[in-house]
LUMPA-345746 format. One record per atom (N, C-alpha, C): residue in three letters; x, y, z. Coordinates in pm, whole numbers, plus 32768, in hexadecimal, padded with zeros to 4 digits. Example, Ala and Ser with C-alpha at 12.3 -4.5 7.8 and 13.67 -1.06 7.14 Angstrom:
REM LUMPA-345746
ala85277DC7830C/ala84CE7E3E830C/ala85287EB6830C/ser85057F1F82C4/ser85577F9682CA/ser850A80038313/
END
This chain:
REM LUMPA-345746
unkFD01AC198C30/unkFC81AC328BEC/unkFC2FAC968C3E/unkFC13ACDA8C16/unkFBC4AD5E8C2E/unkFB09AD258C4E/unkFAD5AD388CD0/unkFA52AD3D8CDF/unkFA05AD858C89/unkF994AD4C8C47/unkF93AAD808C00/unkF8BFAD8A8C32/unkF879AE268C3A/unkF83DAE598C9E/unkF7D3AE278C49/unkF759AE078C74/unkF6CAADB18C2F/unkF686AE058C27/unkF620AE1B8BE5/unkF58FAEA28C0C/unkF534AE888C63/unkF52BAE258CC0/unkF49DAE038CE2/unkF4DBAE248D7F/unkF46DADF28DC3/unkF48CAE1C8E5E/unkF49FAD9C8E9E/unkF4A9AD4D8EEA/unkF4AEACB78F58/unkF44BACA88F27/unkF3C7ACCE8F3C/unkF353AC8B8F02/unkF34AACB28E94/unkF2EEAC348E50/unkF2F7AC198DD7/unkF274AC648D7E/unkF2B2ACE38D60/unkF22BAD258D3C/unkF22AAD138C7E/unkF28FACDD8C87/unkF29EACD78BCD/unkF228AC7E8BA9/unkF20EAC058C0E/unkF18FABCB8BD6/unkF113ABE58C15/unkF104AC588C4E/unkF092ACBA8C75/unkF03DAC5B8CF1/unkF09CAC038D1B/unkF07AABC98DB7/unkF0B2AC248E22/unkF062AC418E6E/unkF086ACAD8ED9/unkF0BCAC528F48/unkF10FACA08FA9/unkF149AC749016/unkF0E6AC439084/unkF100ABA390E0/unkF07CAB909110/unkF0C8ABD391A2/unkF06AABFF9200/unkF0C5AC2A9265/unkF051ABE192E5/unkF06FAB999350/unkF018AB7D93B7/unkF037ABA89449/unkEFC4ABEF9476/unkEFAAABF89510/unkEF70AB9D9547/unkEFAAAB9695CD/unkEF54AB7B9637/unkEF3FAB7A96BD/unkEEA9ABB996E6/unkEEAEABF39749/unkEE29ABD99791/unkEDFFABD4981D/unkEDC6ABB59863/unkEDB1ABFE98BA/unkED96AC04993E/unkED6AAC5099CB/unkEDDCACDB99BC/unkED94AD5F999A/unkEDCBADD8998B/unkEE0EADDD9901/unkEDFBAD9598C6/unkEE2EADAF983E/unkEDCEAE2E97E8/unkED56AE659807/unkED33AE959799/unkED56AF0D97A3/unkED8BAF719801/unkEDDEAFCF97F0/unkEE43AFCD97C7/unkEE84AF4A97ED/unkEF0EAF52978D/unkEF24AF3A96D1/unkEE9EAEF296CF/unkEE82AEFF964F/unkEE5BAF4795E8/unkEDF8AFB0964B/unkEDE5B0469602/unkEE87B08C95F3/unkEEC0B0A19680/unkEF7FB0D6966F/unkEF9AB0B7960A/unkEFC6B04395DD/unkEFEEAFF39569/unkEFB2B04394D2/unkEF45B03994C5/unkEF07B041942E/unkEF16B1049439/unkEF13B14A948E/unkEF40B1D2948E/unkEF8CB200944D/unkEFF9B1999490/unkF085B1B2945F/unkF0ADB17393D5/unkF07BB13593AC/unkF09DB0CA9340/unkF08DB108929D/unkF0BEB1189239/unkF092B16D91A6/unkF04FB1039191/unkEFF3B13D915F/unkEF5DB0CB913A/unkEFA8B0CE9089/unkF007B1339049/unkF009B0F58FB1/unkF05AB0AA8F8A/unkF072B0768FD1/unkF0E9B0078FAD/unkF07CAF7E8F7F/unkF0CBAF288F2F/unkF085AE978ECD/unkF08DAE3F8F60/unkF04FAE418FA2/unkF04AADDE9030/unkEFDBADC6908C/unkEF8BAD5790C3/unkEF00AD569111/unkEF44ACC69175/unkEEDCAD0991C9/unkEECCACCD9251/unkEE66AC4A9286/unkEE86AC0492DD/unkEE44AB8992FD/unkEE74ABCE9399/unkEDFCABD393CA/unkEDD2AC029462/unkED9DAB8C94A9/unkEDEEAB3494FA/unkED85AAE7956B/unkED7BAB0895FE/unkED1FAB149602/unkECE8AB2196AB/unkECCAAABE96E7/unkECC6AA9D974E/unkEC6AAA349799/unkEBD6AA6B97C9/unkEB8AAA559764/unkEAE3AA9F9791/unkEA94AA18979A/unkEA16A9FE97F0/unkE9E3A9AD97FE/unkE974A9E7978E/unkE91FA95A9787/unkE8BAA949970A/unkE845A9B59734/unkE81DA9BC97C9/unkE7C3AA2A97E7/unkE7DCAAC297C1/unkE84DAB00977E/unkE8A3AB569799/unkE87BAB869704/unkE825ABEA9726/unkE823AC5C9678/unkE8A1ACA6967B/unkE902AC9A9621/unkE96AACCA95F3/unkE968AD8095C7/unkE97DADDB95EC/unkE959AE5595C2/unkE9E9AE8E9591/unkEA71AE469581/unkEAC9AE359555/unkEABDAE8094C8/unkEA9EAE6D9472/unkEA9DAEAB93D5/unkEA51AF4B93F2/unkEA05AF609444/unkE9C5B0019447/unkEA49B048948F/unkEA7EAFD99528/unkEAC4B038956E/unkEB5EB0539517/unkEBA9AFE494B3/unkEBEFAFF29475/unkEBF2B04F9409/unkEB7AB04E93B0/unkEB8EB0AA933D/unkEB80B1449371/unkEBA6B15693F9/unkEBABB1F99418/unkEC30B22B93FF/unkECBBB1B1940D/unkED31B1D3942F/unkED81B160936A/unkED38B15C932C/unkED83B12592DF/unkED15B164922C/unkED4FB16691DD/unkED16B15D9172/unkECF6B1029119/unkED56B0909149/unkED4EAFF29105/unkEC9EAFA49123/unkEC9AAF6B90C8/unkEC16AF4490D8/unkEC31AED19163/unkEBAAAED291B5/unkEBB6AE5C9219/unkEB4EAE37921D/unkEB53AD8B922A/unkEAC9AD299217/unkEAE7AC959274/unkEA9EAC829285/unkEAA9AC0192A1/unkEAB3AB939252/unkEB32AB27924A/unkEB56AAD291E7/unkEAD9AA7891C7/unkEAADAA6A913B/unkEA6CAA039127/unkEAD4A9789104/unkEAA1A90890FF/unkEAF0A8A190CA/unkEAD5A8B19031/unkEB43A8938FF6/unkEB73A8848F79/unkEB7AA8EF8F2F/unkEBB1A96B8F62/unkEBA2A9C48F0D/unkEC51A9F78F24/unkEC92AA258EA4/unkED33AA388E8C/unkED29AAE18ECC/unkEDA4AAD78F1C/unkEDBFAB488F77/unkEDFBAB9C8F1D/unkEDD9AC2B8F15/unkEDDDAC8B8EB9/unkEE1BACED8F24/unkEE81AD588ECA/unkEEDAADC88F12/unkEE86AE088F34/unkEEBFAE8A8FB7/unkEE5CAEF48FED/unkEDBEAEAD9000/unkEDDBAE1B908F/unkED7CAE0290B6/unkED9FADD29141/unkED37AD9E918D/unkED5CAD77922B/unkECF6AD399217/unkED1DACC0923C/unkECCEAC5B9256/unkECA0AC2592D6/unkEC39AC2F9349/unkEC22ABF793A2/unkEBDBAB7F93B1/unkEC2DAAFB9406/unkEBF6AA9F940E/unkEB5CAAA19490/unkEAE6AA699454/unkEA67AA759475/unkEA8DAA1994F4/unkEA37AA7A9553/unkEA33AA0295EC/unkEA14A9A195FB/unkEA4BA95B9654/unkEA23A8A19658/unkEA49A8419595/unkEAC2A8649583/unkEAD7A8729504/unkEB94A83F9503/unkEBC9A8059479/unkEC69A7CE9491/unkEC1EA8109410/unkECD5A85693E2/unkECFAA8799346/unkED8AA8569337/unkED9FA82792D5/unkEE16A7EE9273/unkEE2FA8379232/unkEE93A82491BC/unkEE87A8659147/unkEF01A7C5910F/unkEEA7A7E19079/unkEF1FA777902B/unkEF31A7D28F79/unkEFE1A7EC8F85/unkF013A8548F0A/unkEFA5A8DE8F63/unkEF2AA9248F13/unkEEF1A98D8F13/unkEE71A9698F1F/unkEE37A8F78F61/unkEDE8A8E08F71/unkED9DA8D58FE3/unkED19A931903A/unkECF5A8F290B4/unkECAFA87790C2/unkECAEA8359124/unkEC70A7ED915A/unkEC23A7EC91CC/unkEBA5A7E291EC/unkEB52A81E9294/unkEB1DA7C792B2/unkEB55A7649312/unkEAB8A6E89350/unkEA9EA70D93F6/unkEA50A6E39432/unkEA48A6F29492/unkEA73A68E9501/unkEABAA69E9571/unkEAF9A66A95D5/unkEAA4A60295EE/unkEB3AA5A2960E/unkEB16A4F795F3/unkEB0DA4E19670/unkEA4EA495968A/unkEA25A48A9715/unkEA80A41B9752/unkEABAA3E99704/unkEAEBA384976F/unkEB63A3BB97BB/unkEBB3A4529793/unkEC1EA44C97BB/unkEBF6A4B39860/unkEC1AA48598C7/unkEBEDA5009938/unkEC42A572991F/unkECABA58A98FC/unkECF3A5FE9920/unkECD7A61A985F/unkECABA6A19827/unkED28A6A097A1/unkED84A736979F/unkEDD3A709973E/unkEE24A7979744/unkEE1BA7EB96B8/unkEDDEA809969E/unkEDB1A83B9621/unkEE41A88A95CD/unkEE72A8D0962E/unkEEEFA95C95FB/unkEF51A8C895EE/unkEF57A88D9613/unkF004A7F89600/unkEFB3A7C09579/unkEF35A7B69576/unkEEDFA77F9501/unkEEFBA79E9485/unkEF1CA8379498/unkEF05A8689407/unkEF9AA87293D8/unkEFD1A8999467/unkF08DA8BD9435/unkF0C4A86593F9/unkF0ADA7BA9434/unkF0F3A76593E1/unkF0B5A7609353/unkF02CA789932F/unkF00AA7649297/unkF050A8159269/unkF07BA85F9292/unkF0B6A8D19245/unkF15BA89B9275/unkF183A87A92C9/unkF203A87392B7/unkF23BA7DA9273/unkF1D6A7959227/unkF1D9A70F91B9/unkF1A5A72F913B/unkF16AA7BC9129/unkF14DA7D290AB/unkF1BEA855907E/unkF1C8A89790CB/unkF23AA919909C/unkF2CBA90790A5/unkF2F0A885911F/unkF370A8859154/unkF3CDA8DD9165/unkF431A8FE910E/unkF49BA9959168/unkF456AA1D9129/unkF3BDAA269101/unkF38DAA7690C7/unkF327AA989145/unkF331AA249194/unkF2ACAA579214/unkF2F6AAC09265/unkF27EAB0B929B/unkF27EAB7B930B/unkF1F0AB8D9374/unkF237AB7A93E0/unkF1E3AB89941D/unkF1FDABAA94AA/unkF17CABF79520/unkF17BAC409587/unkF102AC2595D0/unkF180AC0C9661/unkF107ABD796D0/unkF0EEAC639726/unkF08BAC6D973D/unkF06EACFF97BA/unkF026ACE1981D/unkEFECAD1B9882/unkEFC4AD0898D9/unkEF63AC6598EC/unkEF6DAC2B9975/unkEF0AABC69977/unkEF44AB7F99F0/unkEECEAB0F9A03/unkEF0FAAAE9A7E/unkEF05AA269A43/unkEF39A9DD9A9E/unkEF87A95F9A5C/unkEFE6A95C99FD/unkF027A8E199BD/unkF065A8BF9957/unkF064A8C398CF/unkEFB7A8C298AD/unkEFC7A8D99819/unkEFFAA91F97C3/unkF032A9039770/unkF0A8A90496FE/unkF134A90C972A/unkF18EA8ED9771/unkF1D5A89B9790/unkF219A8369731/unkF1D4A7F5972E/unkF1E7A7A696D5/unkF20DA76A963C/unkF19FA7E4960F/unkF195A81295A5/unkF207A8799584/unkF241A8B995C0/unkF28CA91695B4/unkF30FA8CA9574/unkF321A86B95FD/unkF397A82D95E9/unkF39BA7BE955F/unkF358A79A9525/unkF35FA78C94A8/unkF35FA7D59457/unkF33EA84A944A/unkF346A8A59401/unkF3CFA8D093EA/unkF41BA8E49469/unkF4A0A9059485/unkF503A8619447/unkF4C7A81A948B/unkF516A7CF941C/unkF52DA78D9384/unkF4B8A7DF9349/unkF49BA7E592BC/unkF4DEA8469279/unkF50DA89192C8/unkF572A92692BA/unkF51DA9869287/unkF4A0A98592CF/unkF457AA0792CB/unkF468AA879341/unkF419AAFE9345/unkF446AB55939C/unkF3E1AB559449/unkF407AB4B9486/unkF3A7AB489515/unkF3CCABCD9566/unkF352AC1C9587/unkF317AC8B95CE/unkF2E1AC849644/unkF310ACC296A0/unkF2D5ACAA9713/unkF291AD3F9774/unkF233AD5297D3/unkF205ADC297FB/unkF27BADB4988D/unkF2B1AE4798AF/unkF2E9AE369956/unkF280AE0B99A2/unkF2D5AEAA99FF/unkF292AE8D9A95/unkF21DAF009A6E/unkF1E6AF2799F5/unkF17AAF739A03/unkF0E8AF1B99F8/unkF114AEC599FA/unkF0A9AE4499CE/unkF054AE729A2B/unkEFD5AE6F9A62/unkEF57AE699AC6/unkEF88ADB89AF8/unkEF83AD879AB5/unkEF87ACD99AF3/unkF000ACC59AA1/unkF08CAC7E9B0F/unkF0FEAC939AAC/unkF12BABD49AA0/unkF0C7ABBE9AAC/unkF0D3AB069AC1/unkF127AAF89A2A/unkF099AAE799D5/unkF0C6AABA9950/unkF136AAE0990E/unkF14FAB9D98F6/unkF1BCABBE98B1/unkF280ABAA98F7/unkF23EAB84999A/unkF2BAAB5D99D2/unkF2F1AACC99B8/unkF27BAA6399C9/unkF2E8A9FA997A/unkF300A9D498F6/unkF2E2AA3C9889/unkF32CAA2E9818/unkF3B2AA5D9839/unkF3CAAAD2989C/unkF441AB2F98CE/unkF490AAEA9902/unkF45CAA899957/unkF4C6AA4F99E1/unkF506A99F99B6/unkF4A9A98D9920/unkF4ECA92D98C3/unkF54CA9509869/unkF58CA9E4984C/unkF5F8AA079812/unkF5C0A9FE9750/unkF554AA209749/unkF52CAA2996B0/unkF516AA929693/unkF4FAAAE496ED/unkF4DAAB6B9694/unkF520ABCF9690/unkF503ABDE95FD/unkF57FAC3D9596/unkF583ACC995D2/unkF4DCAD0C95DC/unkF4D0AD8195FF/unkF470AD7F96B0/unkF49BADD596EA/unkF451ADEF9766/unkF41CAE649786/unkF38CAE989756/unkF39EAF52976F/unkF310AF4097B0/unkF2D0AFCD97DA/unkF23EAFE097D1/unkF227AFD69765/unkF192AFCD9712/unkF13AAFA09696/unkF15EB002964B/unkF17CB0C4965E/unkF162B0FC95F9/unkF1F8B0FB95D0/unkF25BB0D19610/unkF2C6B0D895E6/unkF317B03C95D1/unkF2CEAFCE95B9/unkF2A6AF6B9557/unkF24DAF6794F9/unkF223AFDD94D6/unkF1E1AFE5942F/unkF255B07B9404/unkF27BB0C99441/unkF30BB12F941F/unkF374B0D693C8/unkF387B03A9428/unkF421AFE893FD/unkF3B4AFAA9390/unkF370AF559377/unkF319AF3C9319/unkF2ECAF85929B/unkF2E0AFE4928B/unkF2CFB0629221/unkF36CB05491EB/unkF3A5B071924D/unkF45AB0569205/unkF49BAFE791C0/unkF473AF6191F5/unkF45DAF0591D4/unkF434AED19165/unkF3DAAEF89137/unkF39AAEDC90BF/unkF394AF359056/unkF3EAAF6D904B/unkF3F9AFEC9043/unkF4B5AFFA8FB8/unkF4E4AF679019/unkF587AF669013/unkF5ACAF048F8F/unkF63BAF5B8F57/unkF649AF088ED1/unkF66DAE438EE7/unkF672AE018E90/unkF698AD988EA2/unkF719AD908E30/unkF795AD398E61/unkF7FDAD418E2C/unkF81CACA28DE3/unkF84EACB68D6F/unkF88BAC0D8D86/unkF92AAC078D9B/unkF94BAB838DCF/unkF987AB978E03/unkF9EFAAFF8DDC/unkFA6BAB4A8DCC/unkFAD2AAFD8D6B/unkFB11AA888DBF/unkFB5DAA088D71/unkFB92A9CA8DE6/unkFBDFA9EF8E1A/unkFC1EAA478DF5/unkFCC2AA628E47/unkFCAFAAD98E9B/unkFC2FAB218E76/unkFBF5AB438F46/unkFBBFAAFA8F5B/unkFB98AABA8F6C/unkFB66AA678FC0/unkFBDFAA139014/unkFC3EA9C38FBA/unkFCB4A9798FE5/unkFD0AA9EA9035/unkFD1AAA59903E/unkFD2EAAA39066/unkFD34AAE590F8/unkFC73AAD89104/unkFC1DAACC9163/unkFC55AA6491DA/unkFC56A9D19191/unkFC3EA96891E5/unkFCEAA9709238/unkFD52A99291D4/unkFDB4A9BE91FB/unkFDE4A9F8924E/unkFDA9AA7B9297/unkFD82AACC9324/unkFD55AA7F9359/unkFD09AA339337/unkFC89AA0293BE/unkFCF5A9689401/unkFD24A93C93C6/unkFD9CA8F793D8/unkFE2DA9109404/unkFE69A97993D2/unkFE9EA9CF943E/unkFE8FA9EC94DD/unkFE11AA0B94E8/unkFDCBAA389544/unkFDB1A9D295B9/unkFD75A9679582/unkFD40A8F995C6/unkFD85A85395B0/unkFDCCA881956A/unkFDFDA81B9550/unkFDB1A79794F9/unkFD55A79D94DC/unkFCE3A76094A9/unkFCEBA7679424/unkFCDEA6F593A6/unkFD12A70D9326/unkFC58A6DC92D8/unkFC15A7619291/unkFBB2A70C9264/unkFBE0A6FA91CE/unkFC51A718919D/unkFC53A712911B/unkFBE9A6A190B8/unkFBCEA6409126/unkFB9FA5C090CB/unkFB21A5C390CB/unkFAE1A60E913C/unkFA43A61C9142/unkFA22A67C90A4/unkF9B0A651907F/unkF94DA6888FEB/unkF968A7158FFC/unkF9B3A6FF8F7C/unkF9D6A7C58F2B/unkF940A8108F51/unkF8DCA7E38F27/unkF83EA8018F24/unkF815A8338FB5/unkF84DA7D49037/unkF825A7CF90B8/unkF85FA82090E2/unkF8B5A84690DB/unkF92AA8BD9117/unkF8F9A93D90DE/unkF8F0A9409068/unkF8C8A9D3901A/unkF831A9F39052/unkF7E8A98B9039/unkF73DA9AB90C3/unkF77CA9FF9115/unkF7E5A9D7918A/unkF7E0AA1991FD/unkF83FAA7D9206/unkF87BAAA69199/unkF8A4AAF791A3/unkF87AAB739179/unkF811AB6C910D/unkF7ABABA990CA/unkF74DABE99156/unkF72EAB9291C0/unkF6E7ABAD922C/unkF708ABDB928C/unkF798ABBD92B2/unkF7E4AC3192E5/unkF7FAACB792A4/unkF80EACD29239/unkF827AD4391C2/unkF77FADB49204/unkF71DAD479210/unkF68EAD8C91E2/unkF663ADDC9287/unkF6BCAD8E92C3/unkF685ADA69368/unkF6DBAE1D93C6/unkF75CAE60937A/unkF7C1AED29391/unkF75EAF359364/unkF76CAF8893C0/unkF72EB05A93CF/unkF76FB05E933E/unkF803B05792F9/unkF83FB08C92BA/unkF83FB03B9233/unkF7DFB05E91BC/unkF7DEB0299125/unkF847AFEC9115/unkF87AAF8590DE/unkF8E2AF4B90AB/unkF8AEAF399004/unkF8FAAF3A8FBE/unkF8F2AF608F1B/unkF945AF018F1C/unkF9AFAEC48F3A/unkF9F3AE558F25/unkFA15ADDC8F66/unkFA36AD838F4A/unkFAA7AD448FB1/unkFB1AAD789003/unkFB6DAD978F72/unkFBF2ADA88F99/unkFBD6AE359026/unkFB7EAE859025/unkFB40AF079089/unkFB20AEBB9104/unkFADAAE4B90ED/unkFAD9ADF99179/unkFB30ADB691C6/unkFB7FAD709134/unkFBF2AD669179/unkFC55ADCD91DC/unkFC68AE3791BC/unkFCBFAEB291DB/unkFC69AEC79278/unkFBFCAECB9273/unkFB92AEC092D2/unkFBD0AE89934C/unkFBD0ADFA9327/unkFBB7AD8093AB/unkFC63AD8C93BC/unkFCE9ADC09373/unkFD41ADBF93C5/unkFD31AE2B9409/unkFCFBAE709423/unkFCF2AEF89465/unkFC8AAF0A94F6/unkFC54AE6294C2/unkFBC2AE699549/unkFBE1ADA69562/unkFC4FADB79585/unkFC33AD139598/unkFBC0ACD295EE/unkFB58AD029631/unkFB07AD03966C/unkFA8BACB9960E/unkFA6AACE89581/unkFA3CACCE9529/unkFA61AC4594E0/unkFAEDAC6294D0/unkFB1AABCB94B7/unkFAF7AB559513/unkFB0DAB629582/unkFAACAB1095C2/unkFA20AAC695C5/unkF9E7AB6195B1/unkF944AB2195B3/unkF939AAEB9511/unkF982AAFB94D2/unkF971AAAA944F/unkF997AA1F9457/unkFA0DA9EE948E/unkFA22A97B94A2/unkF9AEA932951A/unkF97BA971954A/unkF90AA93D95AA/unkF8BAA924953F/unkF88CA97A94F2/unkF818A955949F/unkF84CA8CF943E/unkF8A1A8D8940B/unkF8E7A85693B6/unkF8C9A7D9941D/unkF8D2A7E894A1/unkF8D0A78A94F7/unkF853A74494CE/unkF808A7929506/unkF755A7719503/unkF758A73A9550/unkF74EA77995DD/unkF750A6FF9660/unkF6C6A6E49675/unkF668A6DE9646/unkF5B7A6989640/unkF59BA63C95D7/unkF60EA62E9593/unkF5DFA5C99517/unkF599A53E955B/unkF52AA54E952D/unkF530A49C9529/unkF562A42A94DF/unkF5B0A3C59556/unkF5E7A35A9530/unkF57DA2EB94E9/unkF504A2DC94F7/unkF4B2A28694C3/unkF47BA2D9941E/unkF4A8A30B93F3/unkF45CA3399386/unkF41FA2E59319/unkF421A2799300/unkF3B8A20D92A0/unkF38BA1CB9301/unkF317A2329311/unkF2ADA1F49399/unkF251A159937C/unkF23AA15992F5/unkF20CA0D992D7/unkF258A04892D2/unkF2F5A07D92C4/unkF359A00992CF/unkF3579FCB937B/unkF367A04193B8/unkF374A02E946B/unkF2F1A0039462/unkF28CA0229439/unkF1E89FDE9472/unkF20A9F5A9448/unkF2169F4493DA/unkF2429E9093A6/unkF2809E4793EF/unkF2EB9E7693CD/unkF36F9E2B9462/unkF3239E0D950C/unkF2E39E8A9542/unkF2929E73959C/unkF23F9E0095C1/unkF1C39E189563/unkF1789DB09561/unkF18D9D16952E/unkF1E49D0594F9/unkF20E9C8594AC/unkF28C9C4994D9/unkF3049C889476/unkF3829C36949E/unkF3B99C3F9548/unkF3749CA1958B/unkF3DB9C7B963A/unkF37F9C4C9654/unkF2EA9C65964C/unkF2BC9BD896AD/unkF2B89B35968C/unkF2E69B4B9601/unkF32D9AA695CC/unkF3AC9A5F960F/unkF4059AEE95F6/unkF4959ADF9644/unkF4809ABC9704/unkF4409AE69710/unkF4249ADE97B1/unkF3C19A6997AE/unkF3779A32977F/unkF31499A59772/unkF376994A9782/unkF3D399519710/unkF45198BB9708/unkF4BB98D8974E/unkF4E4995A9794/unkF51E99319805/unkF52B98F09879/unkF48898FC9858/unkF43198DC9912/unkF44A985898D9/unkF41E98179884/unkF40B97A0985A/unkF498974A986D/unkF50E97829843/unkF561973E9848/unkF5BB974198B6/unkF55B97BB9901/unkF5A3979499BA/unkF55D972E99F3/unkF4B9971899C3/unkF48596AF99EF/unkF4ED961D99FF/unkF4F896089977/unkF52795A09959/unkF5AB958099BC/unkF5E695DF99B6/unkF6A995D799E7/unkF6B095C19A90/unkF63795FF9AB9/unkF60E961B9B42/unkF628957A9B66/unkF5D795069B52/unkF5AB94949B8E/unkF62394679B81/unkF67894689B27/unkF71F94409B1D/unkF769945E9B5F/unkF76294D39B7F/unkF7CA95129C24/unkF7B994E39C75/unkF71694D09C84/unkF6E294819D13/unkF71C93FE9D31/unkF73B939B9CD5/unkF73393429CCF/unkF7E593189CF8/unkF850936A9CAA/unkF89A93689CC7/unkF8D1939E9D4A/unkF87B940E9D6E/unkF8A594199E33/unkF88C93B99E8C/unkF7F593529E6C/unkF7CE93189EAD/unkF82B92889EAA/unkF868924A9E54/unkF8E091E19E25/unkF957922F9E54/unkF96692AF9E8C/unkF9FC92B59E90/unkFA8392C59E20/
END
């Protein structure tokens, strides 16, 4: 069966929802953020969710110094308003933003928590509302934030971006790097270059017998058989491998021809099939239940019935 090439692009512009794309960046980030929007085609159907770490004292001059290097409109997110293409959204200082489907959300940082991380904040509500449709890029900053966030993202089978060694502060964009998630590694203007291309690239569908095909090499190779893992789950990542090659692929069967020729590739595909960050607890409310209830029941009547057994041992050492 012959692949049938689709009209639309990875993102889903047929229903005139634009691609959500998220930064985040902190200590020396705002040069790298101007780099970024330089380089970036402002006409493409796609807008931005920008978090910084700014404190509440902190007038934001972000939207004057941005709209020099971009043509997309830039504002600061209000809550409840649906994210519209050719926009950038900056989250307001002393401020957490979400998004749920196309929707923002803005409250302000919860006094009780001492530390927050605003950029891990927002990634997991974009990489739980877009899943292998999220994208997103960490750049300059210190500490950990988004981290975290990333790595869900990555294991939702979305795309993760990272800044090098041009970072000013290379804390943040290094441990998305030195956790093995990120897809792309460049300076900013040449992560909106691979990005423009990106979004840019056809989307294919894709038949079972490439795919069975696919899994066929990768089994060869590794010895590893996913034939049984979801037709659906495999075609995600292979779709995401397809999207993340310098070189257009128009087909399967072209990728295929590909990965015997770069077994190198075949590899990092079966890594991605891996998903070595998945979490094992994923029905967080089942593990909260079990937690709080059935083991400390199970551990109550254990104790209880060592109580009991205890005075019986005794009794029999002490008789001989």
């Amino acid at each position: 069966m012959q692949e049938e090439l689709m009209e639309v692009s990875p993102i889903d512009i047929a229903k005139q929802k634009p691609a959500i794309i998220g930064i985040g960046a902190s200590a020396g980030g705002l040069n790298a953020v101007k780099e970024f929007f330089k380089a970036f085609k402002s006409s493409l159907n796609v807008c931005f969710v920008v978090v910084q770490h700014l404190s509440a004292k902190y007038k934001s001059f972000m939207p004057e110094l941005l709209g020099k290097y971009t043509s997309m409109d830039v504002r600061l997110a209000r809550n409840g308003e649906t994210l519209k293409g050719k926009t950038v959204y900056l989250c307001p200082p002393n401020h957490n933003i979400k998004i749920e489907n196309h929707t923002i959300q803005v409250h302000t940082y919860d006094e009780n928590e001492k530390i927050n991380y605003p950029i891990d904040y927002f990634l997991k509500s974009l990489a739980l509302s877009q899943r292998e449709k999220a994208i997103a890029i960490i750049l300059s900053g210190k500490g950990r934030d988004g981290a975290e966030g990333m790595k869900l993202i990555h294991e939702q089978g979305g795309i993760c971006m990272a800044q090098d060694e041009s970072a000013q502060c290379p804390d943040m964009p290094n441990h998305v790097i030195k956790s093995g998630i990120a897809d792309f590694v460049e300076r900013p203007k040449k992560i909106a270059a691979y990005m423009n291309q990106l979004l840019n690239q056809v989307k294919c569908k894709l038949s079972d017998e490439a795919v069975e095909k696919t899994i066929y090499l990768i089994q060869k190779q590794t010895g590893i058989d996913f034939s049984m893992y979801k037709k659906n789950s495999v075609s995600r990542r292979i779709e995401r491998r397809m999207n993340l090659l310098d070189e257009q692929m128009l087909s399967l069967d072209e990728y295929n021809r590909y990965v015997m020729k770069h077994p190198e590739e075949l590899q990092l595909l079966f890594n991605d099939l891996l998903i070595g960050v998945t979490h094992f607890f994923r029905d967080k409310e089942s593990f909260d239940t079990l937690r709080k209830h059935f083991v400390p029941a199970i551990v109550e009547n254990n104790i209880k019935k060592r109580e009991k057994i205890l005075p019986c041992l005794g009794r029999r050492v002490f008789h001989g």
